[in-house]
C-alpha positions in Angstrom: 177.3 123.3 115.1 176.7 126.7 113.6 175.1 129.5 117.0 172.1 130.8 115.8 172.0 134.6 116.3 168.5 135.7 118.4 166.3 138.0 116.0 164.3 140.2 117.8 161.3 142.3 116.1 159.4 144.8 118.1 155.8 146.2 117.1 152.9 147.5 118.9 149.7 149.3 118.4 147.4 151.8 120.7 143.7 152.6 120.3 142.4 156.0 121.6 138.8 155.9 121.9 136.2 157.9 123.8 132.8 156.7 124.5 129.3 158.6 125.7 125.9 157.2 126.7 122.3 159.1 126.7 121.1 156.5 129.4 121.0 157.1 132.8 122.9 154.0 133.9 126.6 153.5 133.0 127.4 151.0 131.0 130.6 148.6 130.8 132.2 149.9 134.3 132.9 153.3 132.4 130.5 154.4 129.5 127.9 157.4 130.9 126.6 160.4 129.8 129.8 162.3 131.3 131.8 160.5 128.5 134.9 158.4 128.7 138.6 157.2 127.4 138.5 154.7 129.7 136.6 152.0 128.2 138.1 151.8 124.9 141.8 153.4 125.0 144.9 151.1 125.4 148.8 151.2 124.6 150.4 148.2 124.0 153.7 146.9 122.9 155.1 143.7 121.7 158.7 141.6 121.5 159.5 138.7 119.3 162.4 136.7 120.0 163.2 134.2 117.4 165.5 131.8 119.9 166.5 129.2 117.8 165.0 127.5 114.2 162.2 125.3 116.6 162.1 127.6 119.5 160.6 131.6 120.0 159.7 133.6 122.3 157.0 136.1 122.8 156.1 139.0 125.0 153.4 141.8 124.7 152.7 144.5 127.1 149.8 146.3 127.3 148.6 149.8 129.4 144.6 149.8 130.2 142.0 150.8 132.4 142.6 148.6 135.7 140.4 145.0 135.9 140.2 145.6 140.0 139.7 149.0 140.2 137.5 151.4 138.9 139.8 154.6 138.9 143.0 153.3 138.0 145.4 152.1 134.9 147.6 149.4 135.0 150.7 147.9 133.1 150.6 144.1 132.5 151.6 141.7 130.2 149.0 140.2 128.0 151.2 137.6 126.3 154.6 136.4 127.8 155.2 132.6 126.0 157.7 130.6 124.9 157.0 128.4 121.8 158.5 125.0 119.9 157.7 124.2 117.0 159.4 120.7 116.3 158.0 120.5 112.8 154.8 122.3 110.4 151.7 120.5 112.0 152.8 121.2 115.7 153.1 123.6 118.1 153.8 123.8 121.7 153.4 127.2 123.6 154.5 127.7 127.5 153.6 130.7 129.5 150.4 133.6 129.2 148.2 133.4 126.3 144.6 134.1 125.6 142.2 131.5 125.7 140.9 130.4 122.5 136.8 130.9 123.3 136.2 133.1 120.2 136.9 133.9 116.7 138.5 137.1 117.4 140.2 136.3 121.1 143.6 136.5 120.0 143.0 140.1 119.0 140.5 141.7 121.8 142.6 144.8 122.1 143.9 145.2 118.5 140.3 147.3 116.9 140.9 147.3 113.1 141.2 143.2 113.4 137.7 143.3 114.0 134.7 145.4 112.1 132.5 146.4 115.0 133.6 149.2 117.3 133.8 146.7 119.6 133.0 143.0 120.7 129.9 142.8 122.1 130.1 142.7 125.7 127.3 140.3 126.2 128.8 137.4 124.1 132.7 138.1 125.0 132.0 138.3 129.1 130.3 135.6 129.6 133.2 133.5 130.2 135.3 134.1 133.6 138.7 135.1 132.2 139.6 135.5 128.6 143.9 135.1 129.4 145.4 132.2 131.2 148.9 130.8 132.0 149.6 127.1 131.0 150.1 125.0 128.0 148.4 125.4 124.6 149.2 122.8 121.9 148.5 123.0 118.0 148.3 120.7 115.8 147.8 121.5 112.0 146.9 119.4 109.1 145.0 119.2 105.4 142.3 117.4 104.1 141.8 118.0 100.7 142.2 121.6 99.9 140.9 122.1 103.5 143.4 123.3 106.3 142.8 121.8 109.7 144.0 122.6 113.4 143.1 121.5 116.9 144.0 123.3 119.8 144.2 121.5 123.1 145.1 124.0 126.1 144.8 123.6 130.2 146.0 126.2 132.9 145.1 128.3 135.3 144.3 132.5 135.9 144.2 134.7 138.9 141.8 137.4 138.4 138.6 139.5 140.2 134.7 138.8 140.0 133.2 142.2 140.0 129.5 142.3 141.4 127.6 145.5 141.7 125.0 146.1 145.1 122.3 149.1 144.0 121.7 149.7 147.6 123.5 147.5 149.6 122.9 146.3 153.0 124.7 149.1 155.6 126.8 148.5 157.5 127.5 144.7 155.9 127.5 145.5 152.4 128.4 149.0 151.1 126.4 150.5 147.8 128.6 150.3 144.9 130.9 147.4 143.2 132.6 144.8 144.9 135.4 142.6 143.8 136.7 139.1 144.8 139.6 137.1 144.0 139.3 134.4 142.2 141.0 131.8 141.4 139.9 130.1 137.8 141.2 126.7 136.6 140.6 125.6 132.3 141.2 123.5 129.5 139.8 122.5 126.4 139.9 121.8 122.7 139.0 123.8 119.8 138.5 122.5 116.4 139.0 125.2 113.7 138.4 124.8 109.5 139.3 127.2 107.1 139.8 127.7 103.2 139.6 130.8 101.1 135.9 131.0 101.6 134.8 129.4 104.6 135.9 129.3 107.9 134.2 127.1 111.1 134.9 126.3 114.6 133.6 124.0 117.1 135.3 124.3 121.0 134.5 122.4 124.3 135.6 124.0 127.7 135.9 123.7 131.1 136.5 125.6 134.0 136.9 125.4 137.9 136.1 128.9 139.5 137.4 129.0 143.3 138.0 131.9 145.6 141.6 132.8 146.6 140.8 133.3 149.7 139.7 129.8 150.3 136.2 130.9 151.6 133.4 128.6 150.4 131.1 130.0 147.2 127.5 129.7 148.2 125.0 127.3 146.8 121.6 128.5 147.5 120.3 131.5 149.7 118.3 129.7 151.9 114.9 131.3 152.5 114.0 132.3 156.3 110.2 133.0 157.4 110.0 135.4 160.5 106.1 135.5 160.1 103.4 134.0 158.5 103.7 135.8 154.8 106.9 137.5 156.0 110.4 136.8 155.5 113.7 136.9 153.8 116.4 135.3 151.6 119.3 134.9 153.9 122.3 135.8 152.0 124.8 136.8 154.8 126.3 134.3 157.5 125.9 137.9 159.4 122.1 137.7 159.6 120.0 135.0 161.7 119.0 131.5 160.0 120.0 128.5 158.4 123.5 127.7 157.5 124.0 128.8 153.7 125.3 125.4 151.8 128.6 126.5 150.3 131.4 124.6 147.8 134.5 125.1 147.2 134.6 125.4 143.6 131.6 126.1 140.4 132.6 124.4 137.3 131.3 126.2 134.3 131.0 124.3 130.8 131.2 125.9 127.4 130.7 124.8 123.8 131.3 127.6 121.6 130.9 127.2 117.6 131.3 130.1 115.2 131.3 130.1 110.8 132.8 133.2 108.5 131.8 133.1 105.1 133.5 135.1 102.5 130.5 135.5 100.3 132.1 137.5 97.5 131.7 140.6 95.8 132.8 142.0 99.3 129.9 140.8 101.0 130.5 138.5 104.6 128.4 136.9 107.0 130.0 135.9 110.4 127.9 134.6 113.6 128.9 133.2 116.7 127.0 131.3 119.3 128.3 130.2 122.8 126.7 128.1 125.0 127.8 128.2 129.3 126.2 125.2 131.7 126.7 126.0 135.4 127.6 123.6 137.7 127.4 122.8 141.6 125.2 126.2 142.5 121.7 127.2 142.3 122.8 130.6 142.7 124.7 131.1 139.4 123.0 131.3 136.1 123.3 129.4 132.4 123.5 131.2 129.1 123.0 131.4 125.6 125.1 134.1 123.8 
């Protein structure tokens, strides 16, 4: 049996952008009217191993602002899979990928595959993680002159909820942003359509938010009356009343759908809407994006 020799490509890409607001509150973690690089800049670099004629590997590094902290940059890999493709219509990846919510997931960091500056923030955070480590399976076909895939992935992502206080409750809760683990379990299909004109997708998702610590996630705030009239939401086991109700786990569900039609004469219409249901919580909150 003829060895087959490992190809290896590399490639990479790096945006340097600087943002500035004329509104008094800062925007996105980093954007105020000081200015920033922060928000927008990124390094990133990428190795393809072609392993064998079914089986590849990949492996993509990138440099950004920090997701847990607010004044620091961090090195992590945003890709690290291994693939097999056993034939054309299938494909079977193992490791960190990106989770298939949106038309233009797979390339959040890479700018130019995307016309707007960037993805709006209100659409693309409203899901809890947009990377997770698991399996994600393809599987490609035609109908007509119409090419076909379905995507089918489940896994799993370690990551931080970031909440901001205005003011706080000194000495319980300090002024300022707060993170906590989380732990975020997900799966889902994806339906995808495309032809020289026209592309369309439908998704379903699920996930199972958690904290790492193991600490319950509250339910409701539970509303405690010291006085006729007067009162207060208790929202701390720190403070006098009722027990808060707690889970261990909010599921979230999604259906996403999104259409871009190549109109001609270089003209293009794209939308995208998604659709989150919150589960098991009073406290949490549904949207339409």
């Amino acid at each position: 049996v003829p060895a087959h020799a490992v190809d290896a490509t590399w490639s990479g890409f790096a945006t340097f952008g600087y943002a500035e607001s004329n509104s008094d509150y800062t925007y996105q973690r980093f954007i105020d009217r000081d200015g920033t690089f922060k928000r927008d800049t990124l390094v990133a670099g990428q190795l393809d191993l072609s392993l064998a004629p079914q089986w590849s590997a990949t492996l993509q590094m990138r440099a950004a602002a920090a997701d847990n902290n607010d004044k620091r940059w961090r090195i992590e890999p945003s890709w690290a899979f291994v693939a097999w493709r056993p034939d054309n219509d299938w494909l079977v990846r193992v490791g960190k990928m990106r989770v298939p919510l949106y038309f233009h997931s797979e390339s959040l960091d890479v700018g130019v595959a995307h016309d707007m500056v960037r993805l709006p923030h209100e659409m693309y955070s409203i899901a809890p993680i947009s990377e997770f480590t698991g399996l994600f399976a393809t599987r490609s076909f035609t109908v007509g002159a119409r090419d076909f895939s379905v995507d089918g992935y489940v896994g799993e992502a370690d990551t931080q909820t970031r909440l901001w206080a205005r003011d706080g409750a000194p000495p319980l809760i300090q002024p300022g942003p707060f993170l906590t683990p989380i732990r975020v379990k997900i799966g889902g299909l994806v339906l995808t359509a495309r032809d020289p004109d026209l592309t369309w997708r439908l998704g379903v998702h699920y996930t199972s938010t958690s904290r790492k610590d193991g600490a319950q996630l509250s339910v409701r705030y539970p509303r405690v009356t010291v006085a006729p009239g007067i009162g207060y939401w208790k929202a701390s086991s720190a403070v006098p009343g009722p027990e808060i109700p707690g889970t261990n786990s909010i599921g979230n569900i999604f259906l996403t759908a999104g259409v871009d039609w190549q109109m001609g004469d270089g003209w293009r219409v794209a939308s995208e809407i998604a659709s989150l249901r919150q589960l098991d919580t009073d406290v949490g909150y549904d949207a339409l994006a």
